[in-house]
VEXDREN-2710 file (C-alpha; in Angstrom, 1 decimal):
% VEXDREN-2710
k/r/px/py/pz
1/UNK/-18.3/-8.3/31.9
2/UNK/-15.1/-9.0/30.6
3/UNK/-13.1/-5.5/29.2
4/UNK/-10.1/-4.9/26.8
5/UNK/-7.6/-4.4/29.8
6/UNK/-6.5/-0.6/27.5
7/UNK/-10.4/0.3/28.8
8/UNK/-10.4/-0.5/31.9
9/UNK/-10.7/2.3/34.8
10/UNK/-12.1/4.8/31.6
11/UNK/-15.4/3.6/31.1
12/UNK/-18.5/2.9/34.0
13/UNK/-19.6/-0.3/33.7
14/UNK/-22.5/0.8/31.4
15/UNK/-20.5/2.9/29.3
16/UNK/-18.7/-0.5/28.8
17/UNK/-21.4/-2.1/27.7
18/UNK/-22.7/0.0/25.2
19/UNK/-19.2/0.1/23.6
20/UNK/-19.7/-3.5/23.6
21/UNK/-23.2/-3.7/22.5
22/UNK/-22.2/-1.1/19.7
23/UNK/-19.1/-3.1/18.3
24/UNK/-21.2/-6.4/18.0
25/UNK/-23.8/-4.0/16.1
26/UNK/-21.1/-3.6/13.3
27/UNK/-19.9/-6.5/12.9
28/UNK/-23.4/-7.8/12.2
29/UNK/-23.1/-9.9/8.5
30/UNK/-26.2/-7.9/7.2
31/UNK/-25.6/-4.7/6.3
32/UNK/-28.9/-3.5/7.2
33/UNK/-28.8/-4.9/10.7
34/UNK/-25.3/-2.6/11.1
35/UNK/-25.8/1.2/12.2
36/UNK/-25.1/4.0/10.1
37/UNK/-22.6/6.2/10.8
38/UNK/-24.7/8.8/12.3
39/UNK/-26.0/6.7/14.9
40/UNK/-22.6/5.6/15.7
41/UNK/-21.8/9.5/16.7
42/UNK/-24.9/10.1/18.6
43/UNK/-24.0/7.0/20.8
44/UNK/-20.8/7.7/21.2
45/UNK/-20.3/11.1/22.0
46/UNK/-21.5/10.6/25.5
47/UNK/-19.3/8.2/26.3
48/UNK/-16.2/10.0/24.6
49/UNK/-14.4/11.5/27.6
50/UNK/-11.1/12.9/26.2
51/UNK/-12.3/15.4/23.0
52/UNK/-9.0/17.4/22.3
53/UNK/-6.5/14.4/22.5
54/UNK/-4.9/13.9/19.0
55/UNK/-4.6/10.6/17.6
56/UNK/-1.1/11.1/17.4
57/UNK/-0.9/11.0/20.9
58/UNK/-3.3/8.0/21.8
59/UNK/-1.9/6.0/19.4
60/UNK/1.7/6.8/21.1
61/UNK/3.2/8.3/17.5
62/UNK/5.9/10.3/18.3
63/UNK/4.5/13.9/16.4
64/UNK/6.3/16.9/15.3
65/UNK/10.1/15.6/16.2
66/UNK/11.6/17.0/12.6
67/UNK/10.2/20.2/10.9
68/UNK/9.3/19.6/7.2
69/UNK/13.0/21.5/6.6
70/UNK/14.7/18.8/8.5
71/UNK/13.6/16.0/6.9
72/UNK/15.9/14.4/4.3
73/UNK/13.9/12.5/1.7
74/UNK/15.5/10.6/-0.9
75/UNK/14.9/11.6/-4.8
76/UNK/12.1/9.1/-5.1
77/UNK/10.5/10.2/-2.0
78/UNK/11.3/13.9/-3.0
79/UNK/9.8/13.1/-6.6
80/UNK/6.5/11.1/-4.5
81/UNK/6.2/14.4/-2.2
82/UNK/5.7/16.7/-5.5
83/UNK/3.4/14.5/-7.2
84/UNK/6.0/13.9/-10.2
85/UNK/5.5/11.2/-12.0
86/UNK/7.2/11.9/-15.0
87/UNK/10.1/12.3/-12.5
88/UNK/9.3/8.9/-11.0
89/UNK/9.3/7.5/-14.9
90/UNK/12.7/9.0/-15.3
91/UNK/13.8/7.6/-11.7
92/UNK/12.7/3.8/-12.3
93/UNK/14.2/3.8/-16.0
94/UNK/17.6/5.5/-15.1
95/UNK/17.7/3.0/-11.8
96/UNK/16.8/-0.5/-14.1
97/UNK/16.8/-3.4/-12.1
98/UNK/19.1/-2.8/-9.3
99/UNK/16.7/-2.8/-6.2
100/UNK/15.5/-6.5/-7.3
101/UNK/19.3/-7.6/-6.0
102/UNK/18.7/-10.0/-3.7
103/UNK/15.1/-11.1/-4.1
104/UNK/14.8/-14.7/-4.6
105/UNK/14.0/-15.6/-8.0
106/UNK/14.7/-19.5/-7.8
107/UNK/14.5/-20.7/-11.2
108/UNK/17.1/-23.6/-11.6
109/UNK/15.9/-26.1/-14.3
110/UNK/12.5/-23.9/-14.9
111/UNK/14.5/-21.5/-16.8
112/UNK/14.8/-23.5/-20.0
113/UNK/11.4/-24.0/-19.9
114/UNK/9.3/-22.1/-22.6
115/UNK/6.3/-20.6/-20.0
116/UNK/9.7/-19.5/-18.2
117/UNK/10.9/-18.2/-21.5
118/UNK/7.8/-16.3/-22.2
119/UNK/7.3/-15.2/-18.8
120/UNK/10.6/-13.5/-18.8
121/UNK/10.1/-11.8/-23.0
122/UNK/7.1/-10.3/-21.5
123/UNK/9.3/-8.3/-19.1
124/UNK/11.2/-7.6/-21.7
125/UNK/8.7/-6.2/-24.1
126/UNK/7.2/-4.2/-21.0
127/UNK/10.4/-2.5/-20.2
128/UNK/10.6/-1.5/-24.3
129/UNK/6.8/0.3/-23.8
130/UNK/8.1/1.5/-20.7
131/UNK/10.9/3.4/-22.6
132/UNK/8.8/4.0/-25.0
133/UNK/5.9/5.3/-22.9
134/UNK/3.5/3.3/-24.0
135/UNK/1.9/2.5/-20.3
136/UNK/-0.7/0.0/-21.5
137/UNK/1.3/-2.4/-23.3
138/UNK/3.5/-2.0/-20.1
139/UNK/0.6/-2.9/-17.4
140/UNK/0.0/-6.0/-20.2
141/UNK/3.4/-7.4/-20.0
142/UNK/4.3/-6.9/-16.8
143/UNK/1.1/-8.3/-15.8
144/UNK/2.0/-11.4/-17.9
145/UNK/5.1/-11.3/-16.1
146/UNK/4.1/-11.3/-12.3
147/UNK/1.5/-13.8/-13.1
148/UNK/4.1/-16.0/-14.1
149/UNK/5.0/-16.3/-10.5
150/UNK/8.1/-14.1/-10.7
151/UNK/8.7/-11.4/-7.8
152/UNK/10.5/-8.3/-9.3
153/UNK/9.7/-5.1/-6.9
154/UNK/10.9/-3.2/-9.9
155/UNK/8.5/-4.6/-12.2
156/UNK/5.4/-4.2/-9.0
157/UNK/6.9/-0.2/-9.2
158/UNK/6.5/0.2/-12.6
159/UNK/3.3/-1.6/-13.2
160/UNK/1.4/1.1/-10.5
161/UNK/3.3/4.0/-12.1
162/UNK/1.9/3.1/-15.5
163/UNK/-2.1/2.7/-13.9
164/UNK/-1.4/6.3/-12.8
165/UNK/0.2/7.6/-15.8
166/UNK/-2.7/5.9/-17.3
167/UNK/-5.2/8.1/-14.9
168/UNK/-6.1/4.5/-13.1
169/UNK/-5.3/5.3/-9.6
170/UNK/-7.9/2.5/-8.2
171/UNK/-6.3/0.0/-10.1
172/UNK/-2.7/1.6/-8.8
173/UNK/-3.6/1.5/-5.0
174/UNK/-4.8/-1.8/-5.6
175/UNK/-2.2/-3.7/-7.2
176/UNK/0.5/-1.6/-5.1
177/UNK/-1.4/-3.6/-1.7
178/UNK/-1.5/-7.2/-3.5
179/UNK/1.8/-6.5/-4.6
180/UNK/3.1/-5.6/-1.1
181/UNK/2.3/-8.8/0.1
182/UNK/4.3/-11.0/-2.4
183/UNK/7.9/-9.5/-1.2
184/UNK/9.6/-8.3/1.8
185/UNK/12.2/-6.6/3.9
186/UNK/14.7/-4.5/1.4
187/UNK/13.0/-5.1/-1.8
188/UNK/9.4/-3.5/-0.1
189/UNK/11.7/-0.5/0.0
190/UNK/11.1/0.5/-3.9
191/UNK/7.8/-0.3/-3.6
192/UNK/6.4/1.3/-0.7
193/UNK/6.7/4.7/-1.8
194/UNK/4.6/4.2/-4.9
195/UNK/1.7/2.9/-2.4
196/UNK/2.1/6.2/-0.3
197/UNK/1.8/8.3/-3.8
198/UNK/-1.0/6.6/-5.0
END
């Protein structure tokens, strides 16, 4: 039988084959043919060896190296840890655009262009009803705006604050994710903490 090489030497052969048997069990495409959770503890408690390891440690996180006094957050990570999101409103509106620096947004002879035109009024009205608190006209524009195939972090930031100042947290987490995806590097940096709030 052919073993994850992390396995080998912890499990008897048996044991190894019940993980294996169990693991194909889940990943069955019918949900009824998958077992419930409750079955999935009674068959693998036996074969659980090590019972007071924390998953820090098997997962090789380094745990406990800073005590909560030591650790120096920014003021949007200070403003995420309190659950502030009027705070966050003030942070995002006071900051403008500054953390889009360096994102590509190629737009050479598309600019003249009306849809490019519109695309880019539509950030401009959502920024107005962000002044202006008015979070659903917000998550409209800037909707309007990042489906015109524009990548602003800033906008991706403000659109999840306004679905949680809008008490839509699904709809927050969710777009936070898809938006994750669409930039990188530096520019994730605004937009990571609002996916660790929500």
């Amino acid at each position: 039988m052919l073993m994850d090489s992390c396995l080998e030497g912890h499990f008897s052969n048996d044991d190894g084959t019940e993980l294996v048997r169990l693991a194909s069990r889940c990943l069955q495409y019918e949900p009824r043919e998958r077992p419930n959770v409750k079955s999935l503890v009674t068959a693998l408690t036996p074969i659980q060896k090590e019972t007071e390891v924390p998953s820090h440690v098997l997962m090789g996180i380094p745990h406990g190296t800073l005590s909560s006094q030591q650790k120096i957050l920014t003021p949007l990570g200070e403003a995420c840890s309190r659950m502030d999101l009027t705070a966050i409103h003030e942070m995002l509106e006071k900051n403008g655009y500054k953390d889009d620096e360096g994102v590509a947004n190629e737009l050479s002879f598309q600019m003249w262009t009306d849809q490019i035109q519109e695309t880019l009024n539509s950030k401009k009205r959502g920024d107005t009803a962000f002044r202006a608190k008015e979070f659903e006209t917000a998550i409209e524009c800037y909707t309007h705006f990042i489906g015109g195939m524009m990548v602003s972090p800033t906008v991706f930031a403000r659109r999840c604050l306004c679905y949680m100042l809008f008490d839509m947290p699904q709809e927050a987490l969710g777009r936070c994710h898809a938006s994750a995806g669409n930039i990188s590097g530096v520019a994730n940096g605004i937009l990571s903490p609002s996916c660790c709030f929500v």
